[in-house]
C-alpha positions as CSV (number, residue, x, y, z in Angstrom):
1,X,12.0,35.1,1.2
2,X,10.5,38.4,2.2
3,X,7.3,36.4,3.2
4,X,9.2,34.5,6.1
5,X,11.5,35.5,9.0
6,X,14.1,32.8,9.2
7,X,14.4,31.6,12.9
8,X,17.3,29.4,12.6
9,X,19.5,26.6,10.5
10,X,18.0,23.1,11.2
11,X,20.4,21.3,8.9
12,X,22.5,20.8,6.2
13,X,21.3,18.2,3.4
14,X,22.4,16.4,0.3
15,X,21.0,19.2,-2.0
16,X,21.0,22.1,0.2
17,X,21.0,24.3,3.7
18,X,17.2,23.5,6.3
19,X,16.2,26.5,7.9
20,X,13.1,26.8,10.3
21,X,11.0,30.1,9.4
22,X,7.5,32.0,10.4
23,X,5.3,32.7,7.8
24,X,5.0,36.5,8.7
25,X,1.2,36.6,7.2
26,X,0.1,33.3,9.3
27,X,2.3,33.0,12.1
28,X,2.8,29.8,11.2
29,X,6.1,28.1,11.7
30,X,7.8,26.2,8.3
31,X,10.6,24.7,7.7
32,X,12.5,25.9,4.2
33,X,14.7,23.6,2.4
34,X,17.1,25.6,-0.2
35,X,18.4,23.7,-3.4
36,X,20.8,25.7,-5.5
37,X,21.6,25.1,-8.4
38,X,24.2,22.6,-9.4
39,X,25.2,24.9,-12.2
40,X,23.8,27.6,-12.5
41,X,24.1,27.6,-16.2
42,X,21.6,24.7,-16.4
43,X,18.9,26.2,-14.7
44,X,16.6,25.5,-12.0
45,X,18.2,22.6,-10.3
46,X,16.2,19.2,-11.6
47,X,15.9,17.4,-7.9
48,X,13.5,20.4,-6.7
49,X,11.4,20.3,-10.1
50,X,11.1,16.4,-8.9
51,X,9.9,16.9,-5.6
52,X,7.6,19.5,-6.1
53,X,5.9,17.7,-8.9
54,X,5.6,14.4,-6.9
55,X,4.8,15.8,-3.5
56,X,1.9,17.6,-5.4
57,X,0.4,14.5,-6.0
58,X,-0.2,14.1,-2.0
59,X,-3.0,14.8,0.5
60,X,-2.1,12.5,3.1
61,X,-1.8,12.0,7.1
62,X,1.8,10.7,6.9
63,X,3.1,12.3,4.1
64,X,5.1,16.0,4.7
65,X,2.8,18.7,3.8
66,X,4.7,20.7,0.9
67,X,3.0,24.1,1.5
68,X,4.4,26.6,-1.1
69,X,7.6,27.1,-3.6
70,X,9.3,29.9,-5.4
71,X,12.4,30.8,-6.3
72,X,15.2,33.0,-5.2
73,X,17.6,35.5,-7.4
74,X,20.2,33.0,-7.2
75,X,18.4,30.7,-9.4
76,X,17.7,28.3,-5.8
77,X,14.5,26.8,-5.5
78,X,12.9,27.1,-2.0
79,X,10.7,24.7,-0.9
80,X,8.5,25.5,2.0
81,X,7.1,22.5,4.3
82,X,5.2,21.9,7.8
83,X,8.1,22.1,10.2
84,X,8.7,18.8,12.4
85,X,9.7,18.2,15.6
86,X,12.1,15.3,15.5
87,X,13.0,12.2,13.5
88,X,13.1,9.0,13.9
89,X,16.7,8.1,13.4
90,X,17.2,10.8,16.8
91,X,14.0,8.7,18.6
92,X,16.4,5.6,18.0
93,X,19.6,6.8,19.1
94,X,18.3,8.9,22.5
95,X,18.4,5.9,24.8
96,X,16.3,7.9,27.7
97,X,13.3,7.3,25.5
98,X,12.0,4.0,25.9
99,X,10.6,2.5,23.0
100,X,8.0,0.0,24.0
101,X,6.6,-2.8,21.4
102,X,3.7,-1.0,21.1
103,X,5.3,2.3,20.0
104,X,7.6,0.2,17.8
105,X,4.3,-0.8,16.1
106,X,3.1,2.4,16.1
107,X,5.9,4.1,14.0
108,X,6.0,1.0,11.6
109,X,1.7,1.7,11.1
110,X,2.5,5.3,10.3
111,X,5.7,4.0,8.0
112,X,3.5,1.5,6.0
113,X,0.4,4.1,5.5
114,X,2.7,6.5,4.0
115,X,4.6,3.9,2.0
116,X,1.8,2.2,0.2
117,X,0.3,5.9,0.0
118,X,3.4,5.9,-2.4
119,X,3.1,2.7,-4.1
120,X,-0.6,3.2,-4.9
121,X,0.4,6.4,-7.3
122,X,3.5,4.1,-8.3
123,X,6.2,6.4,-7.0
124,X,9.4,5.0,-5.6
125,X,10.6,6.8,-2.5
126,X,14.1,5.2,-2.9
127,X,15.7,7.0,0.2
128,X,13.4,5.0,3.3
129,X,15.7,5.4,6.6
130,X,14.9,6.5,9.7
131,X,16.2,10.3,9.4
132,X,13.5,10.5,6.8
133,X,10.8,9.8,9.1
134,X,9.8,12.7,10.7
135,X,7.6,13.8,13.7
136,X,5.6,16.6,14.3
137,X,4.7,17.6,17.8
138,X,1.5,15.8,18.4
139,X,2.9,12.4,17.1
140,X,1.9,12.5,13.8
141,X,4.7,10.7,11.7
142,X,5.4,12.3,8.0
143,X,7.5,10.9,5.6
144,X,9.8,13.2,3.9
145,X,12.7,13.8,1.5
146,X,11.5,12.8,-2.2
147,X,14.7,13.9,-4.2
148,X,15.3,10.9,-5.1
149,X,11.6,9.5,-6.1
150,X,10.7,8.4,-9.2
151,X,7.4,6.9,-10.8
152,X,7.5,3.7,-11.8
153,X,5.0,0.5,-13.4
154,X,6.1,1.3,-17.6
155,X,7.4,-2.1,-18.3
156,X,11.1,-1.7,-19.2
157,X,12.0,1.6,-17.7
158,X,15.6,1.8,-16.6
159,X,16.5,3.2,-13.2
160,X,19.7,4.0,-11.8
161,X,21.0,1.2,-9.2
162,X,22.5,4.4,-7.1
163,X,19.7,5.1,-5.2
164,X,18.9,4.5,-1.5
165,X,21.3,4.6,1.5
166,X,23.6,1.8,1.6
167,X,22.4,0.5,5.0
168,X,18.7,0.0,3.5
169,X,19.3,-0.8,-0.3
170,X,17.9,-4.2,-1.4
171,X,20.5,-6.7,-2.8
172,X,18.7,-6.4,-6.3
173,X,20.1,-2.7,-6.1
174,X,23.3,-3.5,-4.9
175,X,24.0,-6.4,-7.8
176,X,22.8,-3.6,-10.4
177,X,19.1,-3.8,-11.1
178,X,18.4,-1.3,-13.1
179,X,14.6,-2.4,-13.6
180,X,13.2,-2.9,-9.8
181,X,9.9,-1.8,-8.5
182,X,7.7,-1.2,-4.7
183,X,10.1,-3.9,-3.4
184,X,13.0,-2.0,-2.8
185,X,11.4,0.1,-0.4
186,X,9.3,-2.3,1.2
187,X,13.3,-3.6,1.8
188,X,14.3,-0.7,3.4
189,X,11.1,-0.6,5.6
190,X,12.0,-4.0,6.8
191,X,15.8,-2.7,7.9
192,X,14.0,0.2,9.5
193,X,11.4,-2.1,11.4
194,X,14.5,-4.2,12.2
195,X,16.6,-0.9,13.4
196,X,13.5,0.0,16.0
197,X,13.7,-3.6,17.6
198,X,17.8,-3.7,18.0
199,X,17.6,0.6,18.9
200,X,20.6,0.1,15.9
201,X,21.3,-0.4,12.8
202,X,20.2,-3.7,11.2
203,X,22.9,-4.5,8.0
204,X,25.5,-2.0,8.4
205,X,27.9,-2.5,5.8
206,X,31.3,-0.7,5.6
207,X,31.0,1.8,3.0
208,X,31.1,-0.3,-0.2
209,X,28.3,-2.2,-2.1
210,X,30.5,-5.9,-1.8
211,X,30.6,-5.1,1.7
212,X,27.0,-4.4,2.1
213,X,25.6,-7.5,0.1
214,X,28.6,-9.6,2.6
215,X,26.1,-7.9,5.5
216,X,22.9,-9.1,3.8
217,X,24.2,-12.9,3.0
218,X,25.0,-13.2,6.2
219,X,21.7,-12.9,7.8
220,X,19.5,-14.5,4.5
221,X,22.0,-17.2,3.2
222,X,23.3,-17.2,0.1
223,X,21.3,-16.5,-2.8
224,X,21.3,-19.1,-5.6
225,X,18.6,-20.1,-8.3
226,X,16.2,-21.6,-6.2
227,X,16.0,-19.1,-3.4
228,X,16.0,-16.0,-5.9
229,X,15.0,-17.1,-9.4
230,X,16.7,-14.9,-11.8
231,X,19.3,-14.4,-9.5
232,X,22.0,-15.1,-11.9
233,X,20.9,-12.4,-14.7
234,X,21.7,-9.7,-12.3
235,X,24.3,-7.7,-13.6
236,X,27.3,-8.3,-11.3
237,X,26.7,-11.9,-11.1
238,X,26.4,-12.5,-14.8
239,X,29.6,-10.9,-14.9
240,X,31.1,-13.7,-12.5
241,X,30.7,-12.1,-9.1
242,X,30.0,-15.1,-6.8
243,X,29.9,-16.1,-2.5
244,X,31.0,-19.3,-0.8
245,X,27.6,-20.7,0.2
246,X,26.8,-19.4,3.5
247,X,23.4,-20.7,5.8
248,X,20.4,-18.0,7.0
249,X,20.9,-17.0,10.3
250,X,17.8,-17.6,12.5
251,X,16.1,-14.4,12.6
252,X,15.2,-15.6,16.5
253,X,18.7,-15.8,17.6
254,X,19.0,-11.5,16.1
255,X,15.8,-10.6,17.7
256,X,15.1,-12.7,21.1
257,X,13.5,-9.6,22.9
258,X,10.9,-9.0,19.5
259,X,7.0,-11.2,19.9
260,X,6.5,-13.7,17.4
261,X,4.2,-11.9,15.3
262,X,6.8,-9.5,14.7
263,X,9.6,-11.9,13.8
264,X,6.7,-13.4,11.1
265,X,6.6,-9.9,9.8
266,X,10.2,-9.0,9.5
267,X,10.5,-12.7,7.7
268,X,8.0,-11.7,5.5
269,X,10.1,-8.6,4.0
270,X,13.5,-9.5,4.4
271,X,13.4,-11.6,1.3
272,X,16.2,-12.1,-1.4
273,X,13.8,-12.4,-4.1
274,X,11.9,-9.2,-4.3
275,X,8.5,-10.9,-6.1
276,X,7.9,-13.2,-2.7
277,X,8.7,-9.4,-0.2
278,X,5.5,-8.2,1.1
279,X,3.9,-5.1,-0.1
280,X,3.0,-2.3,2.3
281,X,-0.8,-3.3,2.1
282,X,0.2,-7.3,3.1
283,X,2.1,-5.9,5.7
284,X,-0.7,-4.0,7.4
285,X,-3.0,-6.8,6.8
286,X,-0.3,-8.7,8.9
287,X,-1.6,-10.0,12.5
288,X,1.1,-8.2,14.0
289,X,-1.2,-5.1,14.1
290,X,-4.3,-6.7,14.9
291,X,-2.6,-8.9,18.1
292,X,-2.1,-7.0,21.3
293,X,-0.3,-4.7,22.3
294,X,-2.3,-2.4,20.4
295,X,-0.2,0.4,18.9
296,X,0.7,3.2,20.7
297,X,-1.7,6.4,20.2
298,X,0.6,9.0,18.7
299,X,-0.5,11.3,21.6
300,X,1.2,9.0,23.6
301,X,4.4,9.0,22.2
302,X,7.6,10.2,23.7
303,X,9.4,12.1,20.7
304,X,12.4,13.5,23.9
C-alpha cells in the first residue's frame, strides 16, 4: 500500500472493504478492493486469483480497467481499478434524475457491449445487477465485479446453481441447473433492462428460490414441456416440485409507458427456455437501437 494514499472507504462488499486511493507516482485516483483471506491457512484467497486471471483477458470500453495487484502482509490480495463515479442501481433509485428512453437505451447499449464482450471469450459474469454497472465521470459505463465468473463452452462442465442475485437469476438456476451457459446472463440483462423502464425492481422475490421462481411464473406462465423442452429433467422438478398452471401476463399491461420496440426486446429475453433467449449480439442487432430515439450520448448523461 505504500504506493497509494487511501482517501476514503467507498464500500463494504461480499469479499472485502472498497477504498478510493491516489496513486502517489501518477496522481491518479483508483479505487482498491481488499480480499482477505478466508482462512488464512489456505492461502491467497481463490475469488481474487479468479478475477485477476479473467479481467486480464480484457481491453475493452465497458469493461472496468483492472490496473495493478499485489498483496499485503496479511496474506489479502488488493486489487487496484479505475475508480467510478456512480452505479447504476443509485442512477435508478435517485428519482431527481430523469431517465429518458433514450438514456434507458443508452445504458442497455453499454450493458450489451460489455456482456457479449464476455460471452465472446466464453466467461459467465453470473452476478449482472444494476450495482454492478458502474459509471465513470464522463458517462462511460464499465461493468464490474467478476468474483463470481467462470469460463464456460466444455461440454458437461458442472457449475454451481448458487450464483447470481436472486432478483436476476434465470429459472434454469433457480430449479438447479448445474450445466447452463450465456443465457443466464443475458436473463439477468433482461431484469435489468426491465428495472430501468419501471425505475424498480422487475421480479423481486422474497428471499427464497420457491419464492423467486412464484415471481417469474407469474409474469411468463407456467412452464411445461412445450414452452420449455426439457423442462421436466431439471433437478427440482424431476424430484416432483410442480405449479398450478398459471397464464403469461401481457408484458403491455407491466410496461404501458415503454415503445414497442422495446417491449419486442424485453419479450425476446425474458424466455423460460434459455435456447430461444437472445444473445447479447441478437439483442444489439435488435431495431430497438436502430429506431429513434437515438441513444443518449454518454456526455449527456445525468449520473446526479
Amino acid at each position: 500500500m505504500e504506493n497509494y494514499k487511501v482517501i476514503k472507504a467507498l464500500g463494504q462488499g461480499t469479499w472485502g472493504v472498497v477504498h478510493m486511493a491516489e496513486q502517489k507516482s501518477t496522481g491518479r485516483i483508483v479505487a482498491i478492493k481488499k480480499i482477505k483471506s478466508t482462512r488464512p491457512e489456505e492461502g491467497i484467497n481463490f475469488t481474487a486469483v479468479r478475477e485477476i486471471k479473467l479481467l486480464r483477458e480484457f481491453k475493452h470500453e465497458n469493461i472496468i480497467e483492472l490496473v495493478e495487484c499485489f498483496t499485503t502482509s496479511d496474506l489479502a490480495v488488493n486489487l487496484v481499478y479505475e475508480c467510478a463515479h456512480t452505479d447504476l442501481e443509485k442512477i435508478i433509485n435517485n428519482r431527481e434524475i430523469k431517465l429518458s428512453m433514450a438514456d434507458i437505451k443508452q445504458h442497455m447499449w453499454s450493458l450489451l457491449r460489455a456482456v457479449e464482450a464476455c460471452h465472446n471469450r466464453f466467461i459467465l459474469h453470473r452476478d449482472l445487477k444494476p450495482d454492478n454497472c458502474l459509471f465513470l465521470k464522463d458517462g462511460t459505463m464499465k461493468l464490474a465485479d467478476f468474483g463470481l465468473a467462470r469460463m464456460y463452452g466444455t461440454p458437461k462442465t458442472r457449475l454451481s446453481p448458487e450464483a447470481i442475485t436472486l432478483w436476476y437469476k434465470p429459472c434454469e438456476m433457480l430449479l438447479g441447473a448445474t450445466e447452463y451457459s450465456a443465457a443466464a446472463d443475458m436473463w439477468s440483462v433482461g431484469c435489468i433492462f426491465a428495472e430501468l423502464l419501471l425505475r424498480r425492481p422487475f421480479l423481486k422475490g422474497h428471499e427464497t428460490d420457491l419464492s423467486q421462481l412464484d415471481e417469474i411464473f407469474t409474469m411468463t406462465g407456467t412452464p411445461t414441456e412445450n414452452n420449455w423442452p426439457g423442462f421436466s429433467t431439471l433437478p427440482l422438478v424431476s424430484r416432483g416440485l410442480t405449479w398450478d398452471p398459471i397464464p403469461p401476463t401481457p408484458f403491455d399491461d407491466v410496461f404501458p409507458a415503454a415503445p414497442k420496440d422495446a417491449i419486442s426486446l424485453l419479450r425476446s429475453i425474458i424466455i423460460l427456455d434459455p435456447n430461444e433467449r437472445f444473445t447479447a449480439a441478437q439483442s444489439l442487432n435488435h431495431p430497438y437501437f436502430m429506431n429513434d430515439p437515438p441513444p443518449t450520448p454518454k456526455s449527456g448523461l445525468n449520473l446526479g
